[in-house]
C-alpha positions in Angstrom: 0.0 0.0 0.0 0.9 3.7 -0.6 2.8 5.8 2.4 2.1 9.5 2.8 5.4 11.7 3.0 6.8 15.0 3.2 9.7 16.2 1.4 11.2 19.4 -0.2 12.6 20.5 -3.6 15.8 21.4 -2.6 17.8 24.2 -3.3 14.6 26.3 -3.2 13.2 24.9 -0.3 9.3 24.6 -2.3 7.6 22.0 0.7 5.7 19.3 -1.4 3.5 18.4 1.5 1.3 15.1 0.8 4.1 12.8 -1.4 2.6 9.3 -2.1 4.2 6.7 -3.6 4.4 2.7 -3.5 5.8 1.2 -0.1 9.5 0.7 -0.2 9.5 -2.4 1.3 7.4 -3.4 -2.4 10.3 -2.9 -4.5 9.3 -2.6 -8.4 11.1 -4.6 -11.2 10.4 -0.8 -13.3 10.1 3.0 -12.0 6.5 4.1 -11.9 5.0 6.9 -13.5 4.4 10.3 -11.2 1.7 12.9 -11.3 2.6 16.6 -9.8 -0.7 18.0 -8.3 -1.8 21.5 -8.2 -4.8 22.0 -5.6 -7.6 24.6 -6.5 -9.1 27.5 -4.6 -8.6 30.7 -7.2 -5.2 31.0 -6.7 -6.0 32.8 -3.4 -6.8 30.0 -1.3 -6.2 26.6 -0.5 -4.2 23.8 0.5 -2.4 20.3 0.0 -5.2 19.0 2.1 -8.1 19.5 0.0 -6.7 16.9 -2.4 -5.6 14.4 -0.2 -8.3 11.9 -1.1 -7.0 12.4 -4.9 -4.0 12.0 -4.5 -4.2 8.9 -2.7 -6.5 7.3 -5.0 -4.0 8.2 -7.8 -1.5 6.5 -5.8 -3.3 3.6 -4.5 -5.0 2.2 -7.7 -1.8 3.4 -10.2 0.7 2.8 -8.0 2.2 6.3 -9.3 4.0 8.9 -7.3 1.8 11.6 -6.7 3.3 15.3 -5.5 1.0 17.9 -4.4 2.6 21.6 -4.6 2.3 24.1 -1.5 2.7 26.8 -4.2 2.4 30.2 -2.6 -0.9 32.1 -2.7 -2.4 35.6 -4.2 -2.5 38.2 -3.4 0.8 38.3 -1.1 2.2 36.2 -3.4 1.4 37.1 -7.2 2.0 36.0 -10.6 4.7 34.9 -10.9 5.2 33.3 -7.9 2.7 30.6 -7.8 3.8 29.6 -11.2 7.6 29.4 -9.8 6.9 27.0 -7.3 5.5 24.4 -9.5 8.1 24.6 -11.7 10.7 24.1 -9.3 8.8 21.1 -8.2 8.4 19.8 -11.8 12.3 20.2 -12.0 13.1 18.7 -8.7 10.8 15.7 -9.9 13.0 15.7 -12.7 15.9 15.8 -11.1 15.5 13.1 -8.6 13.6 10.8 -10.4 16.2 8.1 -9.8 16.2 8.7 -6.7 12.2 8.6 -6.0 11.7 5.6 -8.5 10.1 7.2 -10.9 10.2 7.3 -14.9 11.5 11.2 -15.8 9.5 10.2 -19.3 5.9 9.5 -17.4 5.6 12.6 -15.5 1.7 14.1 -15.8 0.7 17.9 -14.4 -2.8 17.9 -13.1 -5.2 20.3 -11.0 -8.7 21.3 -10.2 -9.8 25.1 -10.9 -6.9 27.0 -10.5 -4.7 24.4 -9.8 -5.8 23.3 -13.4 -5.0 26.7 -15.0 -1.7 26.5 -13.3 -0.9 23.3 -14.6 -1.9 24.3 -18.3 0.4 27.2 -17.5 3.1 24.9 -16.3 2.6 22.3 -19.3 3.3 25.3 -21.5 7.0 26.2 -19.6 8.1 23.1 -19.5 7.3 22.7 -22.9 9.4 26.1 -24.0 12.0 25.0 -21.7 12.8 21.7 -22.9 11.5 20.0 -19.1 9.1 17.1 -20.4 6.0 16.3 -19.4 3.9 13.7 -20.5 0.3 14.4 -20.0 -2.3 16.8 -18.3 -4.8 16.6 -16.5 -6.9 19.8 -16.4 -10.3 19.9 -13.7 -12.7 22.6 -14.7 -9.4 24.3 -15.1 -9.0 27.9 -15.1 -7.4 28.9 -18.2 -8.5 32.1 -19.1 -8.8 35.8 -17.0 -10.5 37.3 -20.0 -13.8 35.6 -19.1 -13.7 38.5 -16.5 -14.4 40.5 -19.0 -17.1 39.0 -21.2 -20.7 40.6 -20.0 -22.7 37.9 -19.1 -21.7 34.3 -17.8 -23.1 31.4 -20.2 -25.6 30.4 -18.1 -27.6 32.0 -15.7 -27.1 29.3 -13.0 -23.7 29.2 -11.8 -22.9 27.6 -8.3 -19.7 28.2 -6.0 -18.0 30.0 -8.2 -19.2 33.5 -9.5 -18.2 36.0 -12.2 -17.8 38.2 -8.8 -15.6 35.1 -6.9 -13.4 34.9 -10.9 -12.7 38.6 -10.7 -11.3 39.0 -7.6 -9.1 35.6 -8.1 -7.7 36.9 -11.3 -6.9 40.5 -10.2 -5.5 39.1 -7.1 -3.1 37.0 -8.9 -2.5 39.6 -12.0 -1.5 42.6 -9.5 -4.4 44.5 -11.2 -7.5 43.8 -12.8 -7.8 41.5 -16.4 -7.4 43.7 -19.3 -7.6 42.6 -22.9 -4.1 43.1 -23.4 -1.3 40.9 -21.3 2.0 40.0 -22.9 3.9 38.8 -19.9 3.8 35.1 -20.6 2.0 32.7 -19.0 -0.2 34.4 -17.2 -3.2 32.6 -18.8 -2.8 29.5 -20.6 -5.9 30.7 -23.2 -3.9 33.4 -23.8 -1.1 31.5 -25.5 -1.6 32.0 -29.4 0.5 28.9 -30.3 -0.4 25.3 -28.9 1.4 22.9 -31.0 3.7 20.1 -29.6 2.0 20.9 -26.2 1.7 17.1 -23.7 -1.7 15.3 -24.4 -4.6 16.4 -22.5 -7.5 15.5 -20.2 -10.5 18.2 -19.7 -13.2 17.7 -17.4 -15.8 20.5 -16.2 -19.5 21.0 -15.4 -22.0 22.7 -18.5 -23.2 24.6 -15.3 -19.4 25.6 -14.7 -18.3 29.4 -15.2 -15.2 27.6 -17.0 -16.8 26.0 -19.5 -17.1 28.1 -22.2 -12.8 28.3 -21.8 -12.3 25.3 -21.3 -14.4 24.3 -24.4 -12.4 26.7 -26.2 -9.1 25.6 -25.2 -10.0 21.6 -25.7 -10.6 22.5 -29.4 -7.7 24.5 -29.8 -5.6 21.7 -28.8 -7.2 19.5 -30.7 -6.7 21.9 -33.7 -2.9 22.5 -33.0 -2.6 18.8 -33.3 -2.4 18.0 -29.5 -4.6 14.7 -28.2 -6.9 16.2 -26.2 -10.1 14.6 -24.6 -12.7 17.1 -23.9 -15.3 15.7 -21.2 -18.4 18.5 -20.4 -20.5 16.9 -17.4 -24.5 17.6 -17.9 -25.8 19.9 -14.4 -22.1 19.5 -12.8 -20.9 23.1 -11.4 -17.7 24.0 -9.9 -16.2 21.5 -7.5 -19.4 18.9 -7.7 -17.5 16.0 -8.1 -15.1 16.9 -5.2 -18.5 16.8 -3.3 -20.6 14.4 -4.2 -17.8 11.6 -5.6 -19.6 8.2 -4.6 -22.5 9.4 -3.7 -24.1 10.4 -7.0 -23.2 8.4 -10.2 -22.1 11.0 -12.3 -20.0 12.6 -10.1 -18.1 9.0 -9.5 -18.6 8.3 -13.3 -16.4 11.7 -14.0 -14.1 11.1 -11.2 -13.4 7.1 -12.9 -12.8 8.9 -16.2 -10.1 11.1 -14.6 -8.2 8.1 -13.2 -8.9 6.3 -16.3 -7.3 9.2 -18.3 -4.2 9.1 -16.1 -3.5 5.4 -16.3 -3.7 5.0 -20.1 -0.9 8.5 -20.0 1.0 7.1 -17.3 0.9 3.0 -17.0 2.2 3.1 -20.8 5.5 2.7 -21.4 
């Protein structure tokens, strides 16, 4: 069975609260793939904590190494420091994949909300960088601050998360308020005009979802750049439903199953 640890990302010091991975005393014949997790909570909020129950599931039933980042939080902390901290992480994985038992070739990003944006972000560095990564696993992710902007949301009926909840999140991490106009890079993953050679993607959110409409968006886009990308949109889901109500209504199981499912075809794979 899977042991919870803690370790860091040395030289940085970035904690990576939450590390699971197979028991040492199981030794495996081949390294196992590893998934770095990004929690939600608008980039202002949030913890490790919230994804425990993920992450140990991932662990568990893939028998993966799963890392969950304590990046560092808006407003005290804004772009780009969130976005620094995962990276280091991603790069520490890297660089100690020896060392952990795990295959430097099977490493997925994944997150929920704006843990999802900020892996999209972070899928997009590495990229440009040259640091692979070989999948992504996007949650109602939030990819795009000029939704801010648009009037109206898509629906009239929007739970947990608000238009008003999505403007203060994006400001707070921007240092100002969304304007059309932003050409520091990835501050947005939408906002990136060029998508090609980008790691295979998962994306999973709610119709009722303020995301949805961007996340739509960015599923084709991928899809038109010539990235795999597998575009799930979950009839009457909002925001964080499946966090909720995971094995107690089907759908919300049924969604959660086709996010593990996702993962193990990226990662079990040689």
């Amino acid at each position: 069975m899977p042991t919870a640890r803690t370790t860091s990302a040395p030289p940085a010091g970035t904690s990576l609260p939450a590390a699971r991975s197979p028991d040492p005393r199981q030794p495996h014949a081949e390294p196992s793939g590893a998934l770095l997790w990004m929690h939600g909570g608008g980039t202002v909020m949030g913890t490790v904590r919230q994804g425990h129950a993920w992450c140990s599931r991932v662990a568990d039933e893939l028998g993966a190494l799963v890392v969950s980042v304590d990046y560092r939080l808006a407003p005290e902390n804004p772009y780009p420091a969130g976005l620094d901290d995962c990276y280091r992480a991603l790069r520490w994985l890297h660089a100690n994949a020896i060392k952990l038992g795990i295959d430097p070739a099977r490493i997925a990003v994944g997150g929920d909300s704006a843990g999802g944006g900020m892996a999209a972000a972070l899928a997009q560095r590495a990229h440009d960088t040259g640091l692979p990564v070989r999948f992504q696993l996007l949650v109602y992710p939030m990819l795009d601050d000029r939704t801010v902007l648009r009037a109206e949301p898509h629906k009239r009926t929007i739970y947990t998360w608000t238009p008003t909840s999505n403007r203060f999140a994006w400001t707070a991490y921007l240092g100002r308020p969304p304007q059309e106009r932003d050409d520091r890079p990835y501050t947005a993953a939408a906002r990136r005009a060029n998508l090609t050679g980008l790691p295979p993607a998962w994306i999973g959110v709610g119709d009722l979802d303020l995301f949805c409409p961007e996340d739509m968006d960015y599923a084709r886009r991928l899809r038109e750049a010539g990235v795999e990308s597998e575009l799930r949109v979950e009839p009457g889901m909002y925001h964080g439903a499946d966090a909720l109500f995971d094995g107690k209504a089907p759908s919300m199981t049924a969604f959660r199953n086709n996010m593990l499912d996702a993962l193990r075809n990226a990662l079990i794979k040689p």
